[in-house]
N, C-alpha and C positions, 0 to 999 in steps of 0.2 A: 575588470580592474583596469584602468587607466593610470598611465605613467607619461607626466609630458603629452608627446603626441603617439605613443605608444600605448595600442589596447592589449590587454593579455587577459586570454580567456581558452574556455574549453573551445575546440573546430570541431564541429560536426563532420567526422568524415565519411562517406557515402561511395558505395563500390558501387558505385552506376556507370557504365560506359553510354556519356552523352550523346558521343558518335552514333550516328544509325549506318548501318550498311547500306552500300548501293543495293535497291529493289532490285537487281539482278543476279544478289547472292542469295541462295534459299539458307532459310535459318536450319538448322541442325540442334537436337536436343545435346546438354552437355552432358559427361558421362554420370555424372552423379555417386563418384564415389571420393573417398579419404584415402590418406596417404597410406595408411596399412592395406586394408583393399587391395589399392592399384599394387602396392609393394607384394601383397602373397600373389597377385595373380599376374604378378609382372610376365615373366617367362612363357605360359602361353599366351595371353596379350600379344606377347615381341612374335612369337610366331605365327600366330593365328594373321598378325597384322602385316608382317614380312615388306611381302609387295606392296603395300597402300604405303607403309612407310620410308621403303625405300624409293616411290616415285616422288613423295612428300622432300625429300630429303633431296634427290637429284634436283625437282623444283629450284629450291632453295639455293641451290647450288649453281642452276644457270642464269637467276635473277640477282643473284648478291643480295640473299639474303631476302627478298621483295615478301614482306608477308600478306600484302594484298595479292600479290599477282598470281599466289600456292593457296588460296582458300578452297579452292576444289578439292585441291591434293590432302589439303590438313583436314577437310570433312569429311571427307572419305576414311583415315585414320580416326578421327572420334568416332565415326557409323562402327566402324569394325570393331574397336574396343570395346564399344555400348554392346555387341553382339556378342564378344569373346564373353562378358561378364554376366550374359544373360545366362549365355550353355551353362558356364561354371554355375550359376545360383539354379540354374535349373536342373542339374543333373551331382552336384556334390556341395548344396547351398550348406548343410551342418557341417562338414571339413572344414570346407573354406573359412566359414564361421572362426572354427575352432583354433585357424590358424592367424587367421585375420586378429584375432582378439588376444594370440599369446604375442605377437609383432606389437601390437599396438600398448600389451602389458611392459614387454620387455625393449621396451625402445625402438624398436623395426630394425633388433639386431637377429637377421636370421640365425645363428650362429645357437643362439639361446631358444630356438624353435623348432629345433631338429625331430622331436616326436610329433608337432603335428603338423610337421609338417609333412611328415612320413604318410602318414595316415591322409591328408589331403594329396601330393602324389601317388597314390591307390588308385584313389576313389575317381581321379582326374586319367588313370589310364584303364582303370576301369569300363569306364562311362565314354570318357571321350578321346580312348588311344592316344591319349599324350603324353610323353616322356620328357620330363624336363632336362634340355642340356645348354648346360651354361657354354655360349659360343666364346670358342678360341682357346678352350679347356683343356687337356689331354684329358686329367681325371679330373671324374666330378667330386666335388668334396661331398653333397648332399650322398655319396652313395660310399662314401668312407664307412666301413666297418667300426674300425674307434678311430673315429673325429675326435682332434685336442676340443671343441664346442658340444655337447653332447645333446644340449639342451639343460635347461634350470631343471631343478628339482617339482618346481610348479606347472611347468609345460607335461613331463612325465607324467606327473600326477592327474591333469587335466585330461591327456590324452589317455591314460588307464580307464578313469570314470566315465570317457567320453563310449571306447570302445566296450567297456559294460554297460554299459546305459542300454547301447546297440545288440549285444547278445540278450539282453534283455526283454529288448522287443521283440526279437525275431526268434 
């Protein structure tokens, strides 16, 4: 539609980054997951990634902010998390699932996830000795006997059928 010297129309917009990198940065696969996802598996993520993060972040810190000059440091941090999330699919992929999909039901309010999430911290110390703790915590809320958030009625429910499913099998 044209008005005067004014066009208005749909813009085709396109998530293409034009830029190419300098041949001197190796490309890096991105991590490939959603905001629940990263959200259930935040916590060992943060830990598994600790060190990459915290050199990423010192980076950052002695460049003012320079995001070209921290691409080693920030590749390193993707590698890690791509790895953190393989353990976790590889070694408690139907928890995470479980937990991943009541987040993503209930808004990515943990608070309304407390049963599988329960069941996904098991299966996560389980398998891969990990104890979630929220830094700078005294107590953790995830390990409240009655939590004011107990979880939905739905998450319960999910995680009941989840854990018969499983006696089921075995």
């Amino acid at each position: 539609m044209v008005l005067g010297d004014l066009f208005i129309g749909r813009h085709e917009w396109e998530n293409v980054d034009k830029n190419s990198l300098p041949k001197d940065i190796p490309e890096v696969d991105e991590v490939g997951a959603t905001s629940a996802p990263l959200l259930s598996a935040a916590y060992y993520i943060g830990d598994k990634c600790k060190p990459y993060n915290d050199d990423f972040m010192l980076c950052k810190d002695e460049k003012n902010g320079g995001t070209l000059d921290c691409l080693k440091e920030g590749r390193r941090v993707t590698r890690c998390a791509i790895s953190a999330l393989q353990d976790i699919n590889k070694h408690c992929f139907d928890e995470f699932k479980l937990h991943y999909e009541c987040l993503e039901q209930e808004n990515h309010r943990l608070g309304h996830c407390r049963s599988s999430e329960s069941i996904f911290r098991k299966c996560m110390f389980t398998n891969l000795k990990f104890e979630k703790k929220i830094p700078g915590v005294e107590q953790q809320i995830h390990l409240n006997e009655n939590p004011i958030f107990q979880g939905t009625s739905k998450d319960k429910s999910n995680a009941k059928q989840f854990l018969k499913a499983r006696e089921a099998k075995e």
